[in-house]
Structures are given as C-alpha cells and as structure tokens.
N, C-alpha and C positions, 0 to 999 in steps of 0.2 A: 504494500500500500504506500502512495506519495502521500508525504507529509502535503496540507495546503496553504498550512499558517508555519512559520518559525517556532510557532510555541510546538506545535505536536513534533518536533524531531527532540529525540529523546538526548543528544548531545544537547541542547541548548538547553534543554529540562536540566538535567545533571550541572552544565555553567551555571545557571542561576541560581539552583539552592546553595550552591559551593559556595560564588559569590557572595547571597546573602551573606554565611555564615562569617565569612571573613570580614563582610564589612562590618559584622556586630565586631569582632574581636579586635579589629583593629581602634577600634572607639575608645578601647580601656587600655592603650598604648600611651608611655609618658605625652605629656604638653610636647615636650621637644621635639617627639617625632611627628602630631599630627599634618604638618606641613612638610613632612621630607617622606619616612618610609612610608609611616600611614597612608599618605595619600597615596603614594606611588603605586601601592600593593592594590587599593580600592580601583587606582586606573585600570591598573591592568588584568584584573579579575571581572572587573565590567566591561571591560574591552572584547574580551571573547564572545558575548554575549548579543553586543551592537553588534559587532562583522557580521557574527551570523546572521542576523535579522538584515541586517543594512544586503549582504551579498546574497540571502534567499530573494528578497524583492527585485534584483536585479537580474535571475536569474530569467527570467520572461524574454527579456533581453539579449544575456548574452550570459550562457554556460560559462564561459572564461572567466567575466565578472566575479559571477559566484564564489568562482576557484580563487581569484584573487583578493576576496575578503575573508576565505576559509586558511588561507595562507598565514594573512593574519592574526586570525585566531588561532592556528595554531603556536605562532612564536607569541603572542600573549600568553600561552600554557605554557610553554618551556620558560617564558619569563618569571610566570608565578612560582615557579621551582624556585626560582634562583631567590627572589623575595622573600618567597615562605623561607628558606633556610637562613636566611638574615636574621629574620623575624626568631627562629627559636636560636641563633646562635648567639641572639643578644636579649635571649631570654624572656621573649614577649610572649613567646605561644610555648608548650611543654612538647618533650620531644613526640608524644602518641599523638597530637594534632599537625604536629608538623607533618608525621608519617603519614596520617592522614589523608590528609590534603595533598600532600606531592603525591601519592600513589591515586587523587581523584582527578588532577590535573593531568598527570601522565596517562589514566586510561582516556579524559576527557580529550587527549591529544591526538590518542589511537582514535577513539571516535573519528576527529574531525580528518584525519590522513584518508583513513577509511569513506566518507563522504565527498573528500577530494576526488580520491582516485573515480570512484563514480560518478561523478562528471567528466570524465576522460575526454577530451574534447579530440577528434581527430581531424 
C-alpha cells in the first residue's frame, strides 16, 4: 500500500515521536547550553521530519526531489548520533537513553536508505 499523506509512512511516525522525546529532554539541559547544543540537537531531530514531508509533497513532481530531501534526512540521523553522544558525554542524557536513541536514529536511517532506494529513478 502507498502511503498518501507523510504522516502514514511509518519512518516519519518513528522521526517524530523520537523527536518529541528529545525535544522534552533537551529542555532540562543547563541555561548555557539552550542556545548552542540544545538547540542544535532540536534542529536536527526536527529536521528529519520536515524533509520528509517537504520531499513527499514534491514527489508529484519529481521522484529525484523526493530523493533529495530523503538525503537529507538521512544525514540529519547520522547527525543526531553525533549530538546525542555529546549530549551523554557531557552528561545531559544517561548512557541507556543515549543507547537508545542512537540505535532509533540509526534504524530511522535504514528506514529512510531503504525509501530512497525505492524511488530508484532511472
């Protein structure tokens, strides 16, 4: 079955609640960081999210489009690896949420490789 909305592909389902979660967590991160990592982490977690929606709508258009917002959600997940292990190595999130999270980002990553490829534009 085609997804017909952004919301029913189960990749973007999984970005978003993940996102929520981080944007609550990042909230209780010191004053000093709400303007450097915090924010940075919130970018890029919600970043995955837009593409998708922004690169589904475009896809009427043109299959490549798609591809090339799916692109960028994929390096927003590999980004959020890198963030999230900031984040527990300077002690903001415990190491079982870090685990967490990097193993829902990394499958969120497989998802969107996987959606790529099917759009295979020849």
């Amino acid at each position: 079955m085609l997804a017909r909305r952004f919301e029913d592909l189960e990749v973007f389902q999984r970005a978003y609640k993940v996102s929520l979660e981080v944007h609550r967590a990042t909230l209780e991160m010191p004053q000093i960081e709400q303007y450097a990592l915090a924010d940075q982490v919130r970018r890029a977690s919600k970043s995955i999210c837009a593409n998708v929606a922004a690169g589904f709508g475009r896809q009427v258009q043109s299959k490549a489009e798609f591809q090339r917002f799916l692109r960028m959600s994929i390096g927003s997940a590999d980004e959020m690896r890198v963030w999230l292990r900031y984040c527990f190595d300077l002690g903001y999130i415990s190491e079982s949420q870090w685990q967490s999270w990097r193993a829902e980002y990394e499958e969120i990553a497989k998802m969107l490789q996987g959606l790529h490829r099917s759009l295979a534009v020849d």
